[in-house]
C-alpha positions as CSV (number, residue, x, y, z in Angstrom):
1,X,0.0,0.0,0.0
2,X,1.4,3.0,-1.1
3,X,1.5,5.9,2.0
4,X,-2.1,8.2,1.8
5,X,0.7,11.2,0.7
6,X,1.8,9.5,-2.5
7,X,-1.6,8.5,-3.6
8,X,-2.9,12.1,-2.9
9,X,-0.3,13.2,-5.3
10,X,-0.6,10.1,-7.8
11,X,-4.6,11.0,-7.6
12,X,-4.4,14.7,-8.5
13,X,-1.2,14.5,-10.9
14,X,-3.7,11.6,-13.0
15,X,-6.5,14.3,-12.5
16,X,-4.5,16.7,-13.6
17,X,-3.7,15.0,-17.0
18,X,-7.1,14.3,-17.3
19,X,-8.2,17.9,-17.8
20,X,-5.0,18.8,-19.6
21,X,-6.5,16.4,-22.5
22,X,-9.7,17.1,-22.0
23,X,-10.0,21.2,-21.1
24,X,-9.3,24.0,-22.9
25,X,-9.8,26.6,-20.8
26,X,-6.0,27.3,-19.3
27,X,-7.3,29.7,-16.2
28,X,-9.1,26.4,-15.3
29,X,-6.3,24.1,-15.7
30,X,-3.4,26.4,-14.1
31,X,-6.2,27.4,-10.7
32,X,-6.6,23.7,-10.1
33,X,-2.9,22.6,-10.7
34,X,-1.8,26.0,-8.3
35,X,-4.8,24.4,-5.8
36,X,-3.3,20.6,-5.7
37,X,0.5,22.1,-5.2
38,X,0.1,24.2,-2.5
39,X,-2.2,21.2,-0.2
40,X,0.2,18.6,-1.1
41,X,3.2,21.3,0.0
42,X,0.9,22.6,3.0
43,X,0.8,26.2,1.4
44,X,-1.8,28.8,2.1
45,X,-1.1,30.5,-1.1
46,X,0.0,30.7,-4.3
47,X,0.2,32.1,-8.2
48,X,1.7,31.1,-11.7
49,X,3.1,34.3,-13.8
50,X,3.6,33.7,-17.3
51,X,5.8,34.9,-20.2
52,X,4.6,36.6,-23.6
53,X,5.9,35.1,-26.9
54,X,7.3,38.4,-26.9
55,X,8.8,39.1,-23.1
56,X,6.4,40.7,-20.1
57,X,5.1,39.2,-17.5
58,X,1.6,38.9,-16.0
59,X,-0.8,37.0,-13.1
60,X,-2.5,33.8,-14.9
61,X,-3.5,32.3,-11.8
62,X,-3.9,32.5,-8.2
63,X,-4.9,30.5,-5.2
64,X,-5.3,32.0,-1.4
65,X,-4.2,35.9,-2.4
66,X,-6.1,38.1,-1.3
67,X,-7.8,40.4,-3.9
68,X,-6.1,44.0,-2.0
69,X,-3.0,42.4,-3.1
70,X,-3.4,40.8,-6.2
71,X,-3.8,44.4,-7.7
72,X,-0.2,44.8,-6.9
73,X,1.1,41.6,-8.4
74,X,0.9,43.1,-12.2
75,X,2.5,46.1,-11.8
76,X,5.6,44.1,-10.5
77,X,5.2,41.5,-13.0
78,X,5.4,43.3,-15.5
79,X,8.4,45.8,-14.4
80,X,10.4,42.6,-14.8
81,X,12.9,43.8,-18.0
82,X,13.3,41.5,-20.9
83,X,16.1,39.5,-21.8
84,X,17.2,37.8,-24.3
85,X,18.2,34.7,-22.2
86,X,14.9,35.0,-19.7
87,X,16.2,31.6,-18.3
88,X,19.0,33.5,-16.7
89,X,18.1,36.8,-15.5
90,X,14.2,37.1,-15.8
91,X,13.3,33.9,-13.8
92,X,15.9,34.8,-11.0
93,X,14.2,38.2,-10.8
94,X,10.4,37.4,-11.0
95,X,11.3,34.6,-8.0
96,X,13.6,37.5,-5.7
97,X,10.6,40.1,-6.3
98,X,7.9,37.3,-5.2
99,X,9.5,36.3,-2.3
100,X,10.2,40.2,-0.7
101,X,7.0,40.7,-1.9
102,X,5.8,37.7,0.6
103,X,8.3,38.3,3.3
104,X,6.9,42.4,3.3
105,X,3.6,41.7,2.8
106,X,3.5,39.0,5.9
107,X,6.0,41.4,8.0
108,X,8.8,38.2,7.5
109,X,6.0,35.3,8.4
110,X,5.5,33.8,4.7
111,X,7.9,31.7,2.5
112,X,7.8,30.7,-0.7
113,X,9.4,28.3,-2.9
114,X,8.9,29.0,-7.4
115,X,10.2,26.6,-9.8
116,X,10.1,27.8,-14.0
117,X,7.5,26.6,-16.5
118,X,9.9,25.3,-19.2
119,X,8.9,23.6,-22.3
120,X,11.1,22.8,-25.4
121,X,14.0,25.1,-23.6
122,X,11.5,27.9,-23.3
123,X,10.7,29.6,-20.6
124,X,7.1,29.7,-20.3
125,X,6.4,31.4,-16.8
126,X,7.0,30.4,-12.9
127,X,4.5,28.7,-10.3
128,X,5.1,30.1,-6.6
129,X,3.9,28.5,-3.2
130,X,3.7,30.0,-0.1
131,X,3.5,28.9,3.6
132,X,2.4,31.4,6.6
133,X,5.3,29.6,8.7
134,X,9.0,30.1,8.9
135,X,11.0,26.8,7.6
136,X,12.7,26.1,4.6
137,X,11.4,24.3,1.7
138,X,12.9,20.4,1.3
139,X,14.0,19.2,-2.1
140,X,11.7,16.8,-1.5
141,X,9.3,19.9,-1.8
142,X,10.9,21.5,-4.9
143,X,10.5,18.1,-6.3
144,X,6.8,17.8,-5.4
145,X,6.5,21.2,-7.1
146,X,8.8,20.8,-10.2
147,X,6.3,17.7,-10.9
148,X,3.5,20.4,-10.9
149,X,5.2,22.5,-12.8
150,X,5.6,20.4,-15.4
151,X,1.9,19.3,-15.8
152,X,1.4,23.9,-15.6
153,X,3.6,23.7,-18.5
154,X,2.6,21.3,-20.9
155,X,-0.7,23.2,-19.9
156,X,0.3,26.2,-21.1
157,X,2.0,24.8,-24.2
158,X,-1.2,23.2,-25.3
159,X,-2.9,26.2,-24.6
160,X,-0.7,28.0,-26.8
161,X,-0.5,25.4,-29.7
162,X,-4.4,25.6,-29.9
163,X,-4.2,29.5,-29.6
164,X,-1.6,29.6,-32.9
165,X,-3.7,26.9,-34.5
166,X,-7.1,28.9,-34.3
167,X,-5.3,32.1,-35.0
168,X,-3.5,30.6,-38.2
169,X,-7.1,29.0,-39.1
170,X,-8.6,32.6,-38.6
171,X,-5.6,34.2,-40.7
172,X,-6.3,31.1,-44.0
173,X,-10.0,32.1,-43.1
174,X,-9.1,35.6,-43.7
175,X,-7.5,35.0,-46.8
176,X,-9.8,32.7,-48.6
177,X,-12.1,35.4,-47.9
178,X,-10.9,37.9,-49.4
179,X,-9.5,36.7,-52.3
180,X,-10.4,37.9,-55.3
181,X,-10.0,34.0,-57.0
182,X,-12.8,31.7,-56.4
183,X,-11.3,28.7,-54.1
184,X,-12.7,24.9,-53.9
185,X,-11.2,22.8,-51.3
186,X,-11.6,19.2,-52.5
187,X,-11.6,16.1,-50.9
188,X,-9.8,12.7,-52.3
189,X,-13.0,11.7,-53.2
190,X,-13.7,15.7,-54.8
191,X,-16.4,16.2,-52.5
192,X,-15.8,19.8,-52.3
193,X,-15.1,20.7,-48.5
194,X,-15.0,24.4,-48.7
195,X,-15.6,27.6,-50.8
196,X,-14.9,31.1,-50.8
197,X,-17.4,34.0,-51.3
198,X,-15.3,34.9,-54.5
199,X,-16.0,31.5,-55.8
200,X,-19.9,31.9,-54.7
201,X,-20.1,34.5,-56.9
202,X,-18.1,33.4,-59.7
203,X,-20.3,30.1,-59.7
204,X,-24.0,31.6,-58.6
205,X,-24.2,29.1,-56.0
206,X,-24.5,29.3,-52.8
207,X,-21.8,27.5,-50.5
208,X,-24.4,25.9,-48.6
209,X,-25.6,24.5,-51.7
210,X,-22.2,22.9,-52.8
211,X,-20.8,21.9,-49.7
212,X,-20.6,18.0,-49.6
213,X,-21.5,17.7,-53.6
214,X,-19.2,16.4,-55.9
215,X,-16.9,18.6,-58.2
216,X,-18.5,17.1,-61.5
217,X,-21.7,18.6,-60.1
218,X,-20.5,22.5,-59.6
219,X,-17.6,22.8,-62.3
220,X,-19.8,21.8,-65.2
221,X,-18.3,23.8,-68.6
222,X,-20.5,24.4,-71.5
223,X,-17.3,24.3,-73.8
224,X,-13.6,23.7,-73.2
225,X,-11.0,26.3,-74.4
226,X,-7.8,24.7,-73.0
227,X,-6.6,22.0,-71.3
228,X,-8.4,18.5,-70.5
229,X,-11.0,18.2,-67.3
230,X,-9.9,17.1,-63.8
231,X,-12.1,13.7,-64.9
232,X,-10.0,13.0,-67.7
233,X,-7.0,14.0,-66.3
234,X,-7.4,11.5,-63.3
235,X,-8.1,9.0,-65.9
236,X,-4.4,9.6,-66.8
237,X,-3.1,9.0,-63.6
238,X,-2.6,12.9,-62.1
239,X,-1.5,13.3,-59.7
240,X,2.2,12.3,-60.4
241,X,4.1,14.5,-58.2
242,X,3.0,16.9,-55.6
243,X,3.8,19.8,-57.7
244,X,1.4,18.1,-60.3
245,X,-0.5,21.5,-61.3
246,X,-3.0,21.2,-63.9
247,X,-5.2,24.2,-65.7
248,X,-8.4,24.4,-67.5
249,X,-10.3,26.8,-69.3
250,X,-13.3,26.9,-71.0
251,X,-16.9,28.3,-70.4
252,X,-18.9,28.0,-66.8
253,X,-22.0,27.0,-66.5
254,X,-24.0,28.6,-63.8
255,X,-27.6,28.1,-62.3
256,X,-29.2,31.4,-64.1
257,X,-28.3,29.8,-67.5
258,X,-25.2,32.2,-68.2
259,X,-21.7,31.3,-69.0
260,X,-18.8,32.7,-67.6
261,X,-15.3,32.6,-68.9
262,X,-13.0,31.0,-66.1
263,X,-9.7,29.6,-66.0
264,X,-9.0,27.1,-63.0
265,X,-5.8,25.7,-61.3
266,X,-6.2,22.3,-59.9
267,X,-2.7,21.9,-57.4
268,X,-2.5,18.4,-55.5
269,X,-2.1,18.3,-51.2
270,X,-0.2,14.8,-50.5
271,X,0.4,13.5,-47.3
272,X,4.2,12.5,-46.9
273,X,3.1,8.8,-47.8
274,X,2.5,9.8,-51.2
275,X,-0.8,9.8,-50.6
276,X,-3.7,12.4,-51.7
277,X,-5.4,14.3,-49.2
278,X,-7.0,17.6,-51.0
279,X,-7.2,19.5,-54.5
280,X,-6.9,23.0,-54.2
281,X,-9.1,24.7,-57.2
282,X,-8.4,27.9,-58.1
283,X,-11.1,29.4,-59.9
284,X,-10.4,33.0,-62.1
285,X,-12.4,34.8,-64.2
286,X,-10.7,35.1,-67.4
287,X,-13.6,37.1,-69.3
288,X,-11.7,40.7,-69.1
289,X,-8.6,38.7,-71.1
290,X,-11.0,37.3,-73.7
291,X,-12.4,41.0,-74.2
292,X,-8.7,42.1,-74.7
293,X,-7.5,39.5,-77.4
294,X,-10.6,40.3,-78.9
295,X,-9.8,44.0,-78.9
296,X,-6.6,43.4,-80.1
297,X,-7.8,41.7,-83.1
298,X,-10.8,44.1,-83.8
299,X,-7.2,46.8,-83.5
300,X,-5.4,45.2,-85.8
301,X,-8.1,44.5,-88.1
302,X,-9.4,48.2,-87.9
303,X,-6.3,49.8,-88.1
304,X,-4.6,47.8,-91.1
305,X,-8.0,48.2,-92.9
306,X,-8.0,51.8,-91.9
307,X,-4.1,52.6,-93.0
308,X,-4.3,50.1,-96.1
309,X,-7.2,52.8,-97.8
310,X,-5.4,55.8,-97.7
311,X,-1.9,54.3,-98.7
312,X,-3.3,52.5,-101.5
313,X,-4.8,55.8,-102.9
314,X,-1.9,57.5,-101.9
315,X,0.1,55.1,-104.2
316,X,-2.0,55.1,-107.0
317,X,-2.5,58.7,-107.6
318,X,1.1,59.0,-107.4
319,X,1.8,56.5,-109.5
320,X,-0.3,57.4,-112.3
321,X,0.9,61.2,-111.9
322,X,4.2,59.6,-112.7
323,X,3.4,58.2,-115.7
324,X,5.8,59.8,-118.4
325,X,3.4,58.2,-121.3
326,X,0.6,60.3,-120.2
327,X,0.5,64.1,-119.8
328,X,-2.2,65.0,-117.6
329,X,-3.9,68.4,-117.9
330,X,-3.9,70.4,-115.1
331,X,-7.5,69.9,-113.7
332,X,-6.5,66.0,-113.1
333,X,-3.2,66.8,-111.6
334,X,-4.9,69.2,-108.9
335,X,-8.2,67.3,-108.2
336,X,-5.3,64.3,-108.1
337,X,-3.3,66.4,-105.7
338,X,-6.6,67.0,-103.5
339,X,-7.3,63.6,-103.1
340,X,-3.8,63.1,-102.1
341,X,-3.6,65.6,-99.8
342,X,-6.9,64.8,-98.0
343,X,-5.8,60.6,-97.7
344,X,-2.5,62.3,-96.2
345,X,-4.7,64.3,-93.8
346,X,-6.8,61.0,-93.0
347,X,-3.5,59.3,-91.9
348,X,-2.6,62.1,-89.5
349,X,-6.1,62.5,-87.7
350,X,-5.9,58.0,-87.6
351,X,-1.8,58.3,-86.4
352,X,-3.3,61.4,-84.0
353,X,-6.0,59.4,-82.5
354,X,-3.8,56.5,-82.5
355,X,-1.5,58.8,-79.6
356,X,-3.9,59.9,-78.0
357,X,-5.6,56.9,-77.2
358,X,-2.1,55.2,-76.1
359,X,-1.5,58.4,-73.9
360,X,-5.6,58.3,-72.1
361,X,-4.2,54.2,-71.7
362,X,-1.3,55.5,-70.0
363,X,-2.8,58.4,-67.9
364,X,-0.8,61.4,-69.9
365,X,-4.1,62.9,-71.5
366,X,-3.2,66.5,-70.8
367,X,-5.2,69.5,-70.5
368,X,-4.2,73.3,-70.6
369,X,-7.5,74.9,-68.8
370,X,-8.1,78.7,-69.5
371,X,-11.0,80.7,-69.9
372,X,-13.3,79.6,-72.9
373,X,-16.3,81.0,-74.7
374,X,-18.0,78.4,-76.6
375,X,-20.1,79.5,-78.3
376,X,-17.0,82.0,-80.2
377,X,-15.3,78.2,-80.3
378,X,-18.3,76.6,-82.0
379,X,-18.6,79.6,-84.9
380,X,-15.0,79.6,-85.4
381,X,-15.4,75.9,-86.0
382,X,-18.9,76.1,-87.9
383,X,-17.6,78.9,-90.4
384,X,-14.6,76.3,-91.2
385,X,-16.7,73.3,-91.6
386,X,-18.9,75.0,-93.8
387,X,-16.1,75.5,-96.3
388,X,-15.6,71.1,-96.6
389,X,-19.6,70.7,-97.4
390,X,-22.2,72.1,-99.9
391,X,-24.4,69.3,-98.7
392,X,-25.3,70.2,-95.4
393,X,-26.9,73.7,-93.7
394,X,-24.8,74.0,-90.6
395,X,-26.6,76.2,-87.6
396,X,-25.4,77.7,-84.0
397,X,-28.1,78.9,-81.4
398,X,-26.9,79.5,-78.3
399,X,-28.1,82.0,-75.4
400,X,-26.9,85.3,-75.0
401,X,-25.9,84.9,-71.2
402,X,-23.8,81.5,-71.8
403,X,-21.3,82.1,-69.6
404,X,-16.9,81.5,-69.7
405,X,-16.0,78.1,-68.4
406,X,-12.9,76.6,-68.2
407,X,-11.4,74.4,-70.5
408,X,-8.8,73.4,-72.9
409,X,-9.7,74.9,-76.7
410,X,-7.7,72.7,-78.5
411,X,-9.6,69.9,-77.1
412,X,-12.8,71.0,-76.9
413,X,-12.4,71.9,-80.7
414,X,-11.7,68.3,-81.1
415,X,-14.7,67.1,-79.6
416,X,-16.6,69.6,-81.8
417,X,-15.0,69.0,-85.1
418,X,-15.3,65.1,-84.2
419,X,-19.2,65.5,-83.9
420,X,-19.6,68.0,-86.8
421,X,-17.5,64.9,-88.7
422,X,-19.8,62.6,-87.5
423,X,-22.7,64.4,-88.5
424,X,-21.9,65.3,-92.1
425,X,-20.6,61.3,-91.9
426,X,-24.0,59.8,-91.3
427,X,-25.9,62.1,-93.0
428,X,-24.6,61.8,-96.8
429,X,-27.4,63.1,-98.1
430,X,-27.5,66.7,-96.5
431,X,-29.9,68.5,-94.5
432,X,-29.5,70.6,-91.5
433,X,-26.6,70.3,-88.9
434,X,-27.5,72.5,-85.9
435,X,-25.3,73.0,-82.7
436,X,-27.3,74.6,-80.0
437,X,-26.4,75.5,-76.2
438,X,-28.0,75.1,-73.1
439,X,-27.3,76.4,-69.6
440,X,-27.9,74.5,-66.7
441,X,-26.9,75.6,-62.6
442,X,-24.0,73.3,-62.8
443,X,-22.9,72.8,-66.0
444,X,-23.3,74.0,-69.7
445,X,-24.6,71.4,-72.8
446,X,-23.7,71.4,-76.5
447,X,-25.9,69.4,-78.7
448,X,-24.6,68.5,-82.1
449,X,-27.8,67.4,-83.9
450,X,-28.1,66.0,-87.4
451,X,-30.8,64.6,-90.3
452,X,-29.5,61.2,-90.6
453,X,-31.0,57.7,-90.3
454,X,-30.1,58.1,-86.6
455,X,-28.4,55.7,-84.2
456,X,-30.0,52.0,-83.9
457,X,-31.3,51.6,-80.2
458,X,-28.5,48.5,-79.8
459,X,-26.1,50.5,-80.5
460,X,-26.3,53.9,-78.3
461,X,-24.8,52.0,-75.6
462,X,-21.5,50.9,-77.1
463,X,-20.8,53.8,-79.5
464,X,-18.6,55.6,-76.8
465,X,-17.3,52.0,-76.4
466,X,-12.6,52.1,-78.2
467,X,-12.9,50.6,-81.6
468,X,-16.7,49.9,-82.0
469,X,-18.5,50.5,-85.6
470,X,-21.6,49.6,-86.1
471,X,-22.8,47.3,-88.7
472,X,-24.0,50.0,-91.0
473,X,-21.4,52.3,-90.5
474,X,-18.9,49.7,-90.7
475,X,-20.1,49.1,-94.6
476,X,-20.8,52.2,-95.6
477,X,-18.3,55.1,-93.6
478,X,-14.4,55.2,-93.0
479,X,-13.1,55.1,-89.3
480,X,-11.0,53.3,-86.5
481,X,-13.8,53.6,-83.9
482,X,-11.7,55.8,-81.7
483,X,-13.4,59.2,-82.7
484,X,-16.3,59.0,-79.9
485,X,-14.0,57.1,-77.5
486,X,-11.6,59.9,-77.3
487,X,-14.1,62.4,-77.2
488,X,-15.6,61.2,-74.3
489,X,-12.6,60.4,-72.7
490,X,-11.6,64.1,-73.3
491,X,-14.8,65.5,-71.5
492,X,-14.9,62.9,-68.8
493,X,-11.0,64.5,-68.0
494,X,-12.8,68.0,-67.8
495,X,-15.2,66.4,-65.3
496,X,-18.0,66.9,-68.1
497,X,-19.8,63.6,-69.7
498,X,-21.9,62.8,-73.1
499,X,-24.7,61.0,-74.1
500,X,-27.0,60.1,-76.7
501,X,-30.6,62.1,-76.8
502,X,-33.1,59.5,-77.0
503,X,-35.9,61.6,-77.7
504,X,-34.5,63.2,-80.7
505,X,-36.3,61.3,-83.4
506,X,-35.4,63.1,-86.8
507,X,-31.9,61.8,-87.0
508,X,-28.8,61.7,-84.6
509,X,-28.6,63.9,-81.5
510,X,-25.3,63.6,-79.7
511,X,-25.0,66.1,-76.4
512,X,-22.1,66.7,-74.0
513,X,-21.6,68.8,-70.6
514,X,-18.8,70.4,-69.2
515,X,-19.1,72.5,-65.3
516,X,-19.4,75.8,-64.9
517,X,-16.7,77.5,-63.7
518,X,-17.4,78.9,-60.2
């Protein structure tokens, strides 16, 4: 029979580890270890400090204090300086401090004993027993105690392992959140485990809906653009390795009935058996690079159709002025010339607009703002216009009190000659061409108004749009689509916007606003 002592202390050391395994809560734990130590070593009192991650020291736990001195117990604590070798010189201190604090709070009558938390050669904090009787602590005591300690610090350790692992399971959290990718977490099976909002709104599904299904069920494409499936893939044997990545592309279908371009990244998780425990799915949405290859080859289709014209009259003018078996009389040389000469000036406006879009791309559209009287600008710009066309009447109304704004002439005239272009473009035929202006509290308008066929209702909203022509136009008018597209990028850089008049029903009405300057 072992003496009732040792199975006191066999009974609360197995009780001990009981609640180490089964408790979270370290308060809990380190109260009832501090409890057990000081009955077995007959102490009235007692408290575990412990140590940041960082250095400082503060109360965890105490047992027998009483509360008018426990408020002085941090302010010592944590006056304690840091170290870099806190075995050495912080313990040492915390222990001196504790024991003249017992020895001044008991006027001499209390002893104490503290042996260190230590854990992996890391000083995790101190637990401290007191008596309210002179006599010296045994090592039979210390050894009591240092068994105490231990279970305090593998308490703590755990505590602190399931602190790190919930705070780097709140940081991944964090992440997959805020991505702007969509993210399936797979199963070996492809039960999909997890998703991310981003991926919630990529698919149209909700994650409570695709939690638990398989992948063949959410990632369903409507047509492949690259790459085989994960399916047939797996068929092949993929995984190989662990850096096994594999990428799709093709066409998402989602709940609605819409598709959604979408690239996804399939990356293997092995265990270190070689054997597979997740796919990671990275999910993008590769619609906005679609839109760009296709404006690059609407640009290069535009723009070699657009510079091939001019050149190729340009050539052939010149060439047959060259001839030195003809002699041409000198009303075909000039209208020859003129033609020429206007081809020439189409290159420069298509180079021009060419620049300027690269510089609005870039951020360096500039302006030079001073003070501007449109409706002087629009006559100027009227009176030349009417010298380039006998077809069309071209009109100004604008109200006597339209007041100065501020603005950049050259490229407002832009904007203006680009709509009076436009205009006289769409209206081959003639009629009347009127510009009229309206003042509003905040801003001014300019309306540019013509007696076309008008401007089909699908196509209002994308005229503004770099490079778009529509059907019609494309067939029947020259242009690069940028004429509109820089205009409006012109105005939106003087804060001022444009739009098409919906009510205007005898033709094309195109108006724009700039503010007034204050």
């Amino acid at each position: 029979m072992l003496p009732d002592f040792r199975v006191r202390q066999r009974d609360y050391l197995l009780e001990i580890a009981r609640v180490i395994t089964q408790d979270l809560d370290l308060d809990q734990v380190l109260a009832r270890i501090l409890q057990h130590a000081a009955d077995l070593l007959a102490g009235q009192a007692g408290l575990v400090a412990l140590r940041g991650n960082t250095g400082g020291w503060n109360l965890a736990a105490s047992y027998g204090i009483p509360d008018a001195l426990i408020q002085y117990l941090d302010p010592i604590l944590s006056a304690v300086p840091d170290h870099e070798d806190p075995a050495r010189f912080e313990l040492p201190e915390v222990s001196r401090m504790l024991a003249r604090l017992a020895r001044e709070a008991s006027l001499g009558l209390f002893t104490g004993v503290g042996l260190p938390l230590i854990a992996q050669n890391r000083v995790l904090g101190v637990i401290f027993v007191f008596r309210n009787y002179r006599g010296i602590f045994s090592p039979e005591d210390r050894l009591l105690l240092q068994s105490f300690a231990d279970q305090a610090a593998i308490a703590v350790q755990n505590a602190q392992l399931y602190e790190h692992t919930a705070q780097e399971k709140r940081r991944t959290d964090a992440i997959l959140d805020a991505v702007a990718d969509g993210i399936l977490i797979l199963a070996a099976d492809r039960t999909i485990e997890r998703c991310n909002p981003a991926f919630e709104r990529l698919s149209g599904r909700r994650a409570n809906d695709m939690i638990g299904r398989k992948h063949s069920e959410v990632i369903q494409f409507n047509e492949i653009e690259h790459g085989p499936t994960l399916e047939q893939s797996e068929a092949g044997g993929w995984p190989l390795t662990p850096t096994a990545t594999l990428y799709v592309e093709g066409d998402l279908e989602r709940p609605n009935g819409t598709k959604l371009a979408v690239g996804v990244t399939y990356a293997p998780l092995l265990t270190r058996e070689g054997q597979l425990l997740n796919v990671i799915a990275s999910v993008r949405d590769v619609s906005h690079f679609r839109q760009a290859e296709e404006m690059q080859s609407t640009f290069i289709s535009v723009i070699s159709h657009e510079l091939k014209t001019p050149v190729a009259l340009i050539k052939g003018y010149v060439g047959t002025l060259r001839r030195e078996d003809v002699r041409w009389d000198s009303k075909t040389v000039q209208d020859s010339l003129t033609i020429i000469e206007e081809e020439a000036d189409h290159l420069a406006e298509l180079i021009e607009n060419l620049l300027d879009a690269s510089r609005l791309e870039a951020g360096a559209l500039s302006l030079n703002a001073t003070d501007l009287s449109l409706p002087r600008l629009v006559e100027r710009i009227a009176e030349r216009f009417r010298t380039q066309t006998d077809k069309h009447t071209i009109t100004v109304e604008f109200p006597e009190d339209y007041p100065v704004i501020l603005a950049d002439e050259q490229r407002i005239g832009q904007v203006l000659l680009n709509l009076l272009s436009n205009g006289a473009k769409y209206s081959p035929k003639g009629g009347v061409i009127a510009i009229t202006g309206q003042v509003r509290p905040e801003h001014v308008v300019v309306c540019v108004s013509d007696q076309g066929p008008g401007i089909a209702a699908g196509d209002i909203p994308h005229i503004f749009d770099r490079f778009y022509r529509a059907g019609e136009a494309q067939r029947s008018t020259k242009g690069a689509g940028l004429g509109l597209y820089l205009t409006r990028a012109i105005l939106e850089a003087h804060g001022g916007s444009i739009w098409v008049d919906p009510q205007y029903k005898d033709g094309a009405c195109i108006c724009f606003s700039l503010p007034r300057s204050q």
